[in-house]
C-alpha positions in Angstrom: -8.3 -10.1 10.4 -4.6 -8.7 9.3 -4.0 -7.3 6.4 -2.3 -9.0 3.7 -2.0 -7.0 0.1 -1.2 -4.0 -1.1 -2.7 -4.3 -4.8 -1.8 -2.1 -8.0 -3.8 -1.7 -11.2 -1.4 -2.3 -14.2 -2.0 -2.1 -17.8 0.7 -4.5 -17.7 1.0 -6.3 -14.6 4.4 -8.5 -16.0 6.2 -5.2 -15.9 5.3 -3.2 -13.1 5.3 -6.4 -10.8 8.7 -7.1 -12.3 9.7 -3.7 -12.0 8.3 -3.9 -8.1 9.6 -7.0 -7.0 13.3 -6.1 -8.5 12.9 -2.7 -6.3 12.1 -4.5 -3.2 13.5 -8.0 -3.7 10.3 -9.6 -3.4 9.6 -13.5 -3.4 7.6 -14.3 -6.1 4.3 -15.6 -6.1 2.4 -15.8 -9.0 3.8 -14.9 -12.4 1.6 -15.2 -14.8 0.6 -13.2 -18.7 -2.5 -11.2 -16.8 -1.2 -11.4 -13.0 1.6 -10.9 -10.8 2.5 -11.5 -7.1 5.1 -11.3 -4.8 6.4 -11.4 -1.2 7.8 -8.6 0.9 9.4 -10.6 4.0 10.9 -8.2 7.2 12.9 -10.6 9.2 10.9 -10.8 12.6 8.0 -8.9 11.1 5.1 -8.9 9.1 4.8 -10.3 5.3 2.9 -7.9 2.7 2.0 -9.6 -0.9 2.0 -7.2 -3.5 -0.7 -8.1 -6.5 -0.4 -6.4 -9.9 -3.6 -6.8 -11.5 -5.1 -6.1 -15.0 -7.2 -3.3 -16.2 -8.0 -2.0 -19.5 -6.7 1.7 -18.8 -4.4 3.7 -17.1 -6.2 4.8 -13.9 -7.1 8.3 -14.0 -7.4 9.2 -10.3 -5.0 10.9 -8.3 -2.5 8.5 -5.8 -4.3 8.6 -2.6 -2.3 5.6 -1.4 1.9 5.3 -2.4 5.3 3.8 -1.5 7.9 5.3 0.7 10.7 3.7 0.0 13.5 3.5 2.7 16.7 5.2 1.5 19.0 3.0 3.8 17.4 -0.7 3.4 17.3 -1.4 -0.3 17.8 -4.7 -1.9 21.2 -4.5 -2.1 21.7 -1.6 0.8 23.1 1.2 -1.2 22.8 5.2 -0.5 19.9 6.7 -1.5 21.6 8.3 -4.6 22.4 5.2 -5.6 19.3 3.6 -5.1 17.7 6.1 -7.3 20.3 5.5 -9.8 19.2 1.5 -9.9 15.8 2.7 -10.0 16.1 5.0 -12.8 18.2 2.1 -14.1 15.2 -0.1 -14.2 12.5 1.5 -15.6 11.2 4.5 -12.8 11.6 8.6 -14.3 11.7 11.2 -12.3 8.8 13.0 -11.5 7.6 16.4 -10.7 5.1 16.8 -8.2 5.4 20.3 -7.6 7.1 19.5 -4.5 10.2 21.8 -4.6 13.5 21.3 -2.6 12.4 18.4 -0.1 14.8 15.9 1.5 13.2 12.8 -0.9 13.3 12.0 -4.0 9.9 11.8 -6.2 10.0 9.0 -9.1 7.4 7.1 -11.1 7.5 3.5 -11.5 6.9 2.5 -15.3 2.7 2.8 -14.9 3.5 6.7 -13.6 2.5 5.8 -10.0 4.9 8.0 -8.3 6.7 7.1 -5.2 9.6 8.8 -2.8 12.5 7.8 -2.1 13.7 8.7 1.5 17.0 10.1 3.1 17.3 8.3 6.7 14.8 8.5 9.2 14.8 6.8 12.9 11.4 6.4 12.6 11.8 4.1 9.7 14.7 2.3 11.5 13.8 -1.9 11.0 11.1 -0.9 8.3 12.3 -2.8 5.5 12.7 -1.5 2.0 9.2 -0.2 1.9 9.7 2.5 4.3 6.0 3.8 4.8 2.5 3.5 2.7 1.0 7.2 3.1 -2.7 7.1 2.9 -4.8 10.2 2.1 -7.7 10.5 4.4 -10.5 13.4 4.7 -10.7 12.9 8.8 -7.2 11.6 9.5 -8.1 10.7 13.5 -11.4 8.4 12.4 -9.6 6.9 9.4 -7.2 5.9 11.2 -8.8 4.0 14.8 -10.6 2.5 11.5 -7.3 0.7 10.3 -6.3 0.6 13.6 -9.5 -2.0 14.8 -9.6 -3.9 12.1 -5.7 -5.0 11.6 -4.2 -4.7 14.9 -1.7 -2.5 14.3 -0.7 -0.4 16.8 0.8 3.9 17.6 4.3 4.6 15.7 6.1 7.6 16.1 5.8 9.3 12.4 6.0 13.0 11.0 2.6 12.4 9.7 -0.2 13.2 12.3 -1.2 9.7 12.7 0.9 6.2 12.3 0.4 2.5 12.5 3.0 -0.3 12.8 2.4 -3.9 12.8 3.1 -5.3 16.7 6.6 -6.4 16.4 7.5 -2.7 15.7 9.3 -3.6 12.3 7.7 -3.5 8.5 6.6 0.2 6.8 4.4 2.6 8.5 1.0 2.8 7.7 0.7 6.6 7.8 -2.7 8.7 7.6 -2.2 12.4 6.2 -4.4 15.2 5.7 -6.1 14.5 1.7 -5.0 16.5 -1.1 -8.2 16.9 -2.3 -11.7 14.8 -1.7 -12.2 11.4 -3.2 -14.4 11.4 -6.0 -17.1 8.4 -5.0 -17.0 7.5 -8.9 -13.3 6.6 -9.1 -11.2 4.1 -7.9 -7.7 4.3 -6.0 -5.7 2.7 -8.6 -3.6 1.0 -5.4 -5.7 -0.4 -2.2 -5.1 -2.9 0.5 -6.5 -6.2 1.4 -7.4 -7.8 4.4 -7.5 -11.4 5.5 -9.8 -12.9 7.9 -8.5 -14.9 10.2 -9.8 -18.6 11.0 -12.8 -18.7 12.7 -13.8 -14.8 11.8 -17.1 -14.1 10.3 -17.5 -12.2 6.7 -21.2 -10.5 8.1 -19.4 -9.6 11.9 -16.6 -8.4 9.8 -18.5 -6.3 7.4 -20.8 -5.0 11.1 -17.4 -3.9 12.5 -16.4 -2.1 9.3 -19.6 0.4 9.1 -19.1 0.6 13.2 -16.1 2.3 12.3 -17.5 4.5 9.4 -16.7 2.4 6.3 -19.5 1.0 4.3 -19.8 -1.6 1.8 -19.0 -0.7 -1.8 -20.2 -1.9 -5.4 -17.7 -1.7 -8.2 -19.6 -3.5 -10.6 -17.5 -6.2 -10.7 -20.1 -8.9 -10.5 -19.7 -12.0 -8.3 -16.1 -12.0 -6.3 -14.7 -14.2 -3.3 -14.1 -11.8 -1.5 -16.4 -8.3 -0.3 -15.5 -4.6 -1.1 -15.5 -1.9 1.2 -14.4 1.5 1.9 -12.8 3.3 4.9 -14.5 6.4 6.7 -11.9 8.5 4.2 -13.0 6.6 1.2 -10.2 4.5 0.2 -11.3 0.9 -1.1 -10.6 -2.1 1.1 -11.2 -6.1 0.1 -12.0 -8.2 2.7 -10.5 -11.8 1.9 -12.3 -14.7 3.4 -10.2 -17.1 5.8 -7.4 -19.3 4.6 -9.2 -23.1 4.1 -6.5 -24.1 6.8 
């Protein structure tokens, strides 16, 4: 399997996936009233599609999951302070984390999901706008051989204490960091990833490998999907696509 989304839940997913896709310079997808997608392409690296879906309220849960956004590789490459500026521009606000004097700069996109802004970093060298997806995670070493197994990503050099990179060594950083505070089991991360199983994988081998790892299967309530819901040893929620029909 490989993983293939990174979805938001928007109140209005027309603006935040416009306000998204004009911050990355993604290739859209789908633009409908109640849905939005669109493509993140890294020459010689992976693709991510980011989904903006509905719900009927502003998620209440803290971000356990944001964007890092590479200072040096915007749309139109720009400084960072002039990134923020087009940012700001287009519909992010600043936003106070508590984080004090730190070489980023904290915004909120126009649903109040905050994300950074970074100065340069070699480790983020080749990464694309998006330079890294922190994920919070209660045991950072399981949580991370879990993502590790299932997409195939492999060791990057990172500041957090654990990082994934897809195989050609360009796209963001999917970095694991020490949780703020523990998940609530009743709420749902109001971003997640998606994974795609490859032709020929099985959904029930799939779903095996996942509570191998530590994950187990998870019941939203949502009634009958195409796809199953799971989450990782740390918590965070994970859909498992089935295979492409060709």
């Amino acid at each position: 399997m490989y993983l293939e989304n990174l979805v938001f839940d928007a109140v209005d997913p027309q603006r935040l996936g416009h306000f998204w896709a004009g911050a990355l310079g993604l290739i859209p997808l789908t633009d409908e009233p109640d849905c939005f997608e669109g493509r993140l392409h890294v020459p010689n690296g992976p693709e991510l599609d980011l989904c903006f879906q509905p719900v009927s309220a502003p998620p209440a849960e803290p971000l356990r999951l944001h964007l890092d956004l590479n200072g040096t590789e915007a749309v139109a490459p720009t400084p960072g302070a002039e990134q923020v500026d087009r940012l700001l521009s287009s519909g992010a606000q600043r936003c106070d984390l508590g984080q004090g004097a730190v070489p980023w700069t904290v915004l909120q996109d126009p649903e109040s999901n905050p994300f950074c802004v970074l100065d340069p970093r070699p480790e983020y060298a080749g990464s694309g706008p998006i330079a890294a997806l922190p994920l919070q995670a209660h045991d950072v070493e399981l949580t991370a051989e879990f993502w590790h197994r299932l997409t195939g990503w492999v060791e990057a050099a990172s500041r957090a204490p654990r990082a994934l990179r897809h195989p050609s060594g360009r796209g963001p950083l999917l970095e694991f960091v020490p949780e703020s505070r523990p998940k609530s089991r009743f709420a749902k991360n109001r971003m997640h990833l998606d994974l795609r199983l490859e032709l020929g994988d099985d959904m029930e081998a799939a779903a095996s490998l996942i509570k191998k790892l530590g994950g187990h299967e998870y019941d939203g309530g949502w009634g009958e999907l195409p796809w199953r819901t799971f989450r990782d040893p740390s918590g965070n929620e994970i859909c498992v696509l089935p295979a492409p029909k060709s």
